[in-house]
N, C-alpha and C positions, 0 to 999 in steps of 0.2 A: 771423517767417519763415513760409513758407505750408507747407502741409500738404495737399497735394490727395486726392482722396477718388477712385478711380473713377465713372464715369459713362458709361454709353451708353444714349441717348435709345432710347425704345421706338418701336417701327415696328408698323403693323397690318398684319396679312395680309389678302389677299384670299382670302376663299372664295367659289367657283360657287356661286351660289343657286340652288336649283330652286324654281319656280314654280309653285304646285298651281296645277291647273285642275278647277273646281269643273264639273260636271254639271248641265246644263242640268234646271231645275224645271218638272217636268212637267205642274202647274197652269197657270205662267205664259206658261212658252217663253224664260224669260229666263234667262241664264247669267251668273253670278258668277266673274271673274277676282281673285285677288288679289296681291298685285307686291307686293315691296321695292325699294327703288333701292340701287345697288351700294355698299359703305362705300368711301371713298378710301382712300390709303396717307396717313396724317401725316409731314408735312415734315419735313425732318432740318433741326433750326434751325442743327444746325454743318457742312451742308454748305459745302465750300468753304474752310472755316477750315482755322488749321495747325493740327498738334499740336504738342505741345509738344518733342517728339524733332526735328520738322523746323525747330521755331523755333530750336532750339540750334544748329543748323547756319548760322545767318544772327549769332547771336554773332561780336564781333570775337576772332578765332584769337590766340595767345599773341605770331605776331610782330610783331601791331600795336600791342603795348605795349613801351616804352622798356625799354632794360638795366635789370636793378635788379627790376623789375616780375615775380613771378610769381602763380598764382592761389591765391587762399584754400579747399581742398578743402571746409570746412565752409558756403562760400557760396554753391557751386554746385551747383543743382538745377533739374529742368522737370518736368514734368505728365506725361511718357513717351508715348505712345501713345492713350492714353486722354482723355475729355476730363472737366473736371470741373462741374459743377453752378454758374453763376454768382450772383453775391451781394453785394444793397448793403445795407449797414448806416448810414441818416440820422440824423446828430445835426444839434446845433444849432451844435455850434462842433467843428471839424475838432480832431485831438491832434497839434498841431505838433510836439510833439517827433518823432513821428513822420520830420520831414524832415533828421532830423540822421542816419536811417540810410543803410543801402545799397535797400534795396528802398522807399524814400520813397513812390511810388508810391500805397501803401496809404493814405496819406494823405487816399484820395478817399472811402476808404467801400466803392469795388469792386472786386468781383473779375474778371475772365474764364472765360473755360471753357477756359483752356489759358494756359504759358509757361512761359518759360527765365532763367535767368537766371547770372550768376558777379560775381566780385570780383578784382581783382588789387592788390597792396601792395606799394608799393616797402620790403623790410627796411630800407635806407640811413636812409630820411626820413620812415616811415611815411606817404604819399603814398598815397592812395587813388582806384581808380578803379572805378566796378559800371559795371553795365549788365546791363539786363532789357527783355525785349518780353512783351508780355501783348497775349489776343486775346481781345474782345469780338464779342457776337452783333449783329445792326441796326447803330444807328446809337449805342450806347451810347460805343464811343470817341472821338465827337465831342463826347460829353456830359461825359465824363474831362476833355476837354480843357478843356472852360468849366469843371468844377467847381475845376482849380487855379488859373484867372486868380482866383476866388473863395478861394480857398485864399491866394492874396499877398495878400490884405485881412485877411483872416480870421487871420490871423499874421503880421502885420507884425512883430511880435516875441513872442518865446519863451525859454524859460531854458535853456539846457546842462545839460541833467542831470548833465555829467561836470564843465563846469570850474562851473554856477552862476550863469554869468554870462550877460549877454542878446543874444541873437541878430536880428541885424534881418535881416529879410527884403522887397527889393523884387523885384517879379515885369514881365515884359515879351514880347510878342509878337516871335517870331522868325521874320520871313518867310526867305525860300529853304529851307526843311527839310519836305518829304515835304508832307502836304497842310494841315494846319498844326502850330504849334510853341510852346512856349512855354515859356520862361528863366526860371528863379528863381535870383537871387544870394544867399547867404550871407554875411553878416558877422559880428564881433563879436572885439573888442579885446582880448580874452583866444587867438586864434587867432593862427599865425605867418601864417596863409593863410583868405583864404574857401572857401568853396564854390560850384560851380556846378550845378546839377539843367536840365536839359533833358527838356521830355517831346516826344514828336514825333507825329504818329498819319500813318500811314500805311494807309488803306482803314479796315478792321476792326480793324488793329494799333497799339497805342501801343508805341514805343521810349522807355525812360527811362534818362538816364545819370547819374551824380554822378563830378563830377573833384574833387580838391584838388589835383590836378600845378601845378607851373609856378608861377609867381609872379604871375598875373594869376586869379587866385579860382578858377583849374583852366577857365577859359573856353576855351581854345582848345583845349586837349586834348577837355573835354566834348563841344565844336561840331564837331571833328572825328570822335571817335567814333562819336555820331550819326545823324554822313553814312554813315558807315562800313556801321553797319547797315541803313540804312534800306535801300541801293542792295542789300543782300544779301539782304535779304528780298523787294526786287523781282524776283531771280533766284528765289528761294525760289517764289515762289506762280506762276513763269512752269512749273517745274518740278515745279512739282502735279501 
């Protein structure tokens, strides 16, 4: 689970400089001026981004999940207001297991400087569904997005830490979803049902879901979710 840390980027002030003006030398006749040039203000590298309070707002709301379905208090948390310090951690081989949770996400190595996230569980069927947006600075969440297509290679299969048994993982590009997307399915013969993980990056934002609803690997729930989000966050950042 994350643990964000406060963070707010330092700004410089501008101070008036005065300008001695040196006394003309009465030997020469020549006069010495000496200047500095003005310091700038440093950029806010999270100008523009959300925080993490506004990104829980573009979360899909409790009635967009089926009867049966309510949220997990222990799974739901964001960055508040504040933003946090981003951070990647490079290995050499990703920790799959990693994608058998809710915040799978992490999977990548990075972090953002802000996000939201919740979980909701059908009691009846134990049926799971998350969803999380995380916001990165530049152009890092376009890089998220190529490191999972790497990520379906990189763990084509994996053990269940809970049942043991081995997990195959194929991965696939999802056009029509935000600016691009991309589908990892879940299997393994030891499950009544796969999974399905969708990341989506929308600008600076990645949206990521996990379904196991339905009896088609939680796919159409995820791909609708998704949508769900993504269009809310477009309201979100018009409302900046």
């Amino acid at each position: 689970m994350r643990h964000p840390s406060p963070y707010r980027p330092a700004r410089t002030l501008l101070a008036a400089a005065l300008l001695p003006l040196a006394l003309a030398a009465c030997s020469s006749g020549t006069s010495d001026h000496s200047s500095s040039a003005p310091t700038k203000a440093a950029k806010d590298p999270d100008a523009g981004l959300l925080t993490g309070a506004r990104l829980k707002k573009a979360l899909a709301p409790a009635s967009f999940f089926a009867s049966g379905f309510a949220v997990d208090p222990d799974g739901a948390r964001d960055s508040g207001a504040a933003y946090t310090a981003p951070s990647a951690s490079a290995a050499a081989k990703p920790d799959c297991s990693l994608l058998g949770g809710t915040s799978w996400i992490t999977v990548t190595g990075v972090s953002g400087v802000s996000f939201a996230q919740n979980d909701y569980v059908s009691k009846a069927t134990s049926e799971d569904i998350a969803q999380e947006i995380d916001t990165f600075r530049g152009t890092t969440a376009a890089e998220v997005l190529k490191d999972l297509e790497e990520t379906a290679t990189a763990c084509a299969t994996f053990t269940d830490t809970q049942t043991h048994s081995q997990v195959k993982v194929t991965g696939a590009a999802t056009p029509g979803l935000g600016d691009t997307a991309y589908t990892l399915t879940l299997t393994d013969s030891a499950w009544q049902n796969g999974t399905t993980l969708i990341a989506v990056r929308s600008g600076t934002d990645v949206v990521s879901v996990m379904s196991t609803d339905g009896h088609d690997n939680g796919a159409a729930t995820a791909a609708k979710l998704a949508a769900r989000i993504v269009t809310s966050l477009r309201g979100e950042h018009q409302r900046a």
